[in-house]
Structure formats: structure tokens, C-alpha cells
N, C-alpha and C positions, 0 to 999 in steps of 0.2 A: 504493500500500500504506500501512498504518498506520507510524505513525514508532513504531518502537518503543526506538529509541538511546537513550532515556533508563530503560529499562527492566534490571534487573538477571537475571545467569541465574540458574536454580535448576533442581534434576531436574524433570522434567514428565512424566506418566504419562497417556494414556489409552488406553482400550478398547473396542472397536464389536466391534460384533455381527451378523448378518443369517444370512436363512435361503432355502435352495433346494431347494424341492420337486419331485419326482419324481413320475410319477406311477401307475408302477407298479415292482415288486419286482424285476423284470430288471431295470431300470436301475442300481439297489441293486446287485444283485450283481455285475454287471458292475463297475463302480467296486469293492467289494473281492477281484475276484479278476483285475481288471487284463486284463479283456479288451474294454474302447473302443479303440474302432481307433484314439483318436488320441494314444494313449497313456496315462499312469498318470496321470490324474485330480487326485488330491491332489497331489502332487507338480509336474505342473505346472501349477495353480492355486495352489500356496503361493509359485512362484518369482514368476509374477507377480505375485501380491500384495506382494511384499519389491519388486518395481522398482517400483510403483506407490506405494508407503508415500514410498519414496526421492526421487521425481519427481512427488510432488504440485504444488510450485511452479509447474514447468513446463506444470500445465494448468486451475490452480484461482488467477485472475488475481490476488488479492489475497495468496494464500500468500508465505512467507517462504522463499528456502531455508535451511537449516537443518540441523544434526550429526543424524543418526538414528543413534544409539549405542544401538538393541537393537528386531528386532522380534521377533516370536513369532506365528507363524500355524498356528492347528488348527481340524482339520473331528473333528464330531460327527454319527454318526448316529443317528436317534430315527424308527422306524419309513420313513418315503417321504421325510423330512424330515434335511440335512444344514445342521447350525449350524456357522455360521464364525466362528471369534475371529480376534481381528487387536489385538497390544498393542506400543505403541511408545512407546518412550523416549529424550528428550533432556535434553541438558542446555543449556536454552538461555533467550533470553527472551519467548519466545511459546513458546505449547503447538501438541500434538501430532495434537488432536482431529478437523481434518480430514484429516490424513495415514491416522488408524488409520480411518477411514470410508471413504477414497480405496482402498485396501488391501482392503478386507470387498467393496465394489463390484465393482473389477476381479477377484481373486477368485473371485469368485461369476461374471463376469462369463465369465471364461476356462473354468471349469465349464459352463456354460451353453452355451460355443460347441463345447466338447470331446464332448458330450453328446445334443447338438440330433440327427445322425445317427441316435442309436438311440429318441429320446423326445423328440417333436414337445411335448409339452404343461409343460416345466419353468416353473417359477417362481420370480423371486428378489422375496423377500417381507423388511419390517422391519429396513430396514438402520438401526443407531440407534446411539447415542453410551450404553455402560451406565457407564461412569467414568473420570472426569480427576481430575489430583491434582498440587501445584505450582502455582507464582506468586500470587499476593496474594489468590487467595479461600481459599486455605487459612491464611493468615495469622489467627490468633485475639487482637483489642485485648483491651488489657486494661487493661478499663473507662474506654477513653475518654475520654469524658464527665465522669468523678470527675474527671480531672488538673486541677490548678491548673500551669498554664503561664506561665511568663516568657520573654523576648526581651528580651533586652541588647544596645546595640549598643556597642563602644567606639571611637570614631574623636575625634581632637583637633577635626578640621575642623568636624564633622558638631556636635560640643557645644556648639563655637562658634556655628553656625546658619550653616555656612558652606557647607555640601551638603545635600540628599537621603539619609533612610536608606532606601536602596533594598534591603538585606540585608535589613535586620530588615522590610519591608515583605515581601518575597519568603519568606522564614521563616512568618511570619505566613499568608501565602496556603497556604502548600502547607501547615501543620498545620490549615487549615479543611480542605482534605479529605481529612485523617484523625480529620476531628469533634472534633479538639481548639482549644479556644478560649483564648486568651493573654488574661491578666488581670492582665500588666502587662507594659507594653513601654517602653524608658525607651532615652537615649541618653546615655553617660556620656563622660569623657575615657578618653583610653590612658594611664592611669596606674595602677600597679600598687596603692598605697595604695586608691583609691575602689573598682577590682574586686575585690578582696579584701572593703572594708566591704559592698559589694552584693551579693554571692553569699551570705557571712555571714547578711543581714540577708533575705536572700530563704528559705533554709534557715529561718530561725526562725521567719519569718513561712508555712510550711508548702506552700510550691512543693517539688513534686513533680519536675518536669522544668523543667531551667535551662538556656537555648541563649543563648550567648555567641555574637558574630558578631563580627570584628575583630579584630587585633593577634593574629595566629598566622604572620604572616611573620619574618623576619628583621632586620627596619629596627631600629635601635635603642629606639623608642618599639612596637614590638610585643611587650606582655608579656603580655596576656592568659594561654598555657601559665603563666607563671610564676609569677602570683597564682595562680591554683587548685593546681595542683598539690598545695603544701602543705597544700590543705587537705582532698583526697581522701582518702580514710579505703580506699576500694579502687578501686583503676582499673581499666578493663574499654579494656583497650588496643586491642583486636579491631576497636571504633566507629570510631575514626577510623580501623583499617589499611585498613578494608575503605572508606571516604569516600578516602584517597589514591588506596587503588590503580582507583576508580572514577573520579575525576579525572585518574589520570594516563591511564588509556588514553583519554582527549577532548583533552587539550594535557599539554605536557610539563612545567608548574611546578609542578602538583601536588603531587609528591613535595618540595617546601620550603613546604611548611604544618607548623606545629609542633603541629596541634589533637590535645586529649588529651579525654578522657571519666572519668567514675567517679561513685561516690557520698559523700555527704558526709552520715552519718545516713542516712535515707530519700530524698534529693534528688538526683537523676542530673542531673551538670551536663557538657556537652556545649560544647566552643569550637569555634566553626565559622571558615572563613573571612570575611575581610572584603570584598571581591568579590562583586558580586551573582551573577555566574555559579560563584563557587567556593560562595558559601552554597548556589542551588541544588542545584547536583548533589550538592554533599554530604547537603542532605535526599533529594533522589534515591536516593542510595543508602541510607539507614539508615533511611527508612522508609517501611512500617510495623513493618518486622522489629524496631527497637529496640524498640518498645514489648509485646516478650514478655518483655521482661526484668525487669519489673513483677509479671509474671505468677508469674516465676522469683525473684522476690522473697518472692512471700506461698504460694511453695512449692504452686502450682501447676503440676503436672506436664501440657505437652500441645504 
């Protein structure tokens, strides 16, 4: 299966559709006035379609299993012709789309077998995916492209030339694919004086998004939180709760990162961990979703 653990939840919607044709009028009537010998038709084509929606996993080898927190299955007749909905919802980190298909199939399919007795010629026709909603194609950038990006990394060792900035290099990668491009990436000390003059000096010089990578532990020489702070004009606390509590459910130190977020003028400045694996998953989880906030900026509603 696809590794999807680095993936965050969110509600996931979709909806299939397919059609079973009849092919003459008794059949029809029969089904609403519930006289197929093998019972009430809709009813039990709806229940299998709800075990089938639930047990997709178990026969569609690459599926996940997965919370199914609501389906919804209804038949529609339209002359010789009964349309099946089948809509399912999760809250999860992969979507729903072959579950509500899996569901519309069996279904139709347990119609078919209930049926066959009185009408040799049915048909199940146009089984199709009409809409999904949730995880990152609904995601709307805002405007990409325009950001003027910086990458800071602060570590004593690293200034010295005495490591690898393997953070700010990891940063770096995962904002190429969200087509945003760093146009200046620097490696400074953990000293609270220079980060302060460089965020400052990044603000004036009209960086839009500023990610900080280092000195958001606890060691005495981690001040990063401590120089921005002051100089946040509003914090958007939300950014990093939601980067802990993503790191805490992968290992348990998580929760003693001090990183904070906010804006300073038009500048959203972000301290991440110093750790190449707390950098990543912290981008993991904040984006692409932080960059609606941009959007929520220039009082775009969407």
C-alpha cells in the first residue's frame, strides 16, 4: 500500500453513482410493491452496500482501512432504469473514492442477484466516481509563485562550518513542491542578538514567508522563540499546535519544541525545529494549508 503516515487527516467526501436497468415494467413494480420472492429489494441492496463501503480494504488490495463515519445509500427510479447513490465520509488521511464505488457495485450487484429470478435481461451500467472533496486538491495556494521565501538556519556548530545544514536543506526541498522557491537561505549563530537583526532585516527587505529552523528546544543556547517573539505584531498560535501535536503522535519529544508563528507587518515568520526529522514533519504538517493564510490576508474568502 501507499505510505500515507506522513499525511494529515481532514473530512473526505465522495460520491458514485451507477445505474440498473430493467427491462420490462413488472420488474419495476414488483420492487415497489415488494413482491421479489427474495425479499425487499432496496432494502437489502442498501445493507449490503453499507458492508461493502465498510470492507472495501479487505478486497481492493491496495485500500486502507479506514473510520467510515457516515454513509448514505439511495435508489432512484427513472422509467426501467434505477440510479444508485452511495456517499461516504471520513475523517481520515486518504479519501473515500473507492469505498463509495465499492458500495454502488455490490449494491447494484445484490439487486441484480435478488432480481435475476423474475428478469433474465438486467443490466448494471456507468458505475462512476460524480464527486470527492478533502485532502490537498482542494487546498487553494495563494499565489505561490509571488512569495519571496527565506530559510534560516540557526545552529552555533553549523556557522562555524562545523556540520551539515541538513534542516534548512530538507525545508528547502519540501517548499519546491509546493512551487515555492527560497531566495535566501543563510546559516547564522544561536544567538538571540543576530536573529532578531535577521528577521528584522528580512521583513524590510520584503520576504513574505520566514522559516526559522533551530534553537526551539530547551538547551540554554536555544533562543530562536525568544528573539521573534517580540517582534510578532500577531501570533497565529494554531501553526505550531497543530506541527507538535503532528510530531508528537510519530515520537514523544515533540511536545518540548518551543516553535511559535505570527506576522511581523506582512511577513509570516515560522520557527521550526532544529532536527532534520522535527523540520520535516513539521513542514508535513503545515503545509500546504498554511499558505491560505495569505489568502486570509488580502481578505480572500475561500
Amino acid at each position: 500500500m501507499v505510505n500515507i503516515t506522513h499525511k494529515s487527516s481532514t473530512l473526505r467526501i465522495a460520491v458514485a453513482t451507477g445505474i440498473l436497468k430493467v427491462s420490462k415494467q413488472e420488474t419495476i413494480d414488483a420492487i415497489q410493491n415488494r413482491l421479489v420472492p427474495k425479499g425487499d429489494v432496496f432494502e437489502f441492496s442498501r445493507a449490503a452496500g453499507l458492508f461493502a463501503c465498510k470492507k472495501t480494504y479487505e478486497v481492493i488490495p491496495d485500500c486502507h482501512p479506514l473510520p467510515i463515519e457516515y454513509t448514505a445509500i439511495t435508489h432512484e427510479i427513472d422509467g426501467l432504469t434505477i440510479k444508485i447513490r452511495v456517499e461516504v465520509h471520513t475523517v481520515y488521511k486518504t479519501g473515500v473514492e473507492v469505498e463509495a464505488m465499492h458500495g454502488v457495485s455490490v449494491t447494484a450487484l445484490t439487486m441484480y442477484d435478488m432480481l435475476k429470478p423474475i428478469d433474465k435481461d438486467i443490466e448494471i451500467l456507468n458505475i462512476k466516481l460524480e464527486e470527492k472533496k478533502g485532502g490537498k486538491s482542494d487546498i487553494k495556494y495563494a499565489y505561490p509563485e509571488s512569495l519571496r521565501v527565506a530559510v534560516i538556519t540557526c545552529s552555533d556548530s553549523i556557522s562555524k562550518g562545523e556540520g551539515v545544514d541538513k534542516s534548512g536543506s530538507i525545508i528547502v526541498e519540501n517548499l519546491k513542491k509546493h512551487h515555492l522557491t527560497v531566495t535566501n537561505k543563510k546559516v547564522i549563530a544561536d544567538d538571540f542578538e543576530s536573529i532578531q537583526k535577521e528577521a528584522k532585516q528580512l521583513v524590510e527587505d520584503g520576504f513574505q514567508l520566514i522559516l526559522f529552523t533551530g534553537g526551539t528546544g530547551l538547551s540554554s543556547r536555544d533562543v530562536t522563540p525568544d528573539a521573534i517573539k517580540p517582534l510578532l505584531e500577531r501570533e497565529v498560535p494554531g501553526v505550531m499546535e497543530v506541527a507538535r501535536d503532528y510530531g508528537q503522535q510519530r515520537m514523544p519529544y515533540a511536545m518540548l519544541s518551543r516553535g511559535i508563528a505570527g506576522f511581523v507587518g506582512d511577513s509570516l515568520i515560522i520557527t521550526l525545529p532544529g532536527s532534520p526529522r522535527g523540520a520535516e514533519e513539521s513542514m508535513q504538517a503545515i503545509f500546504p494549508y498554511i499558505l491560505h493564510v495569505f489568502r486570509v490576508k488580502e481578505g480572500v474568502k475561500h
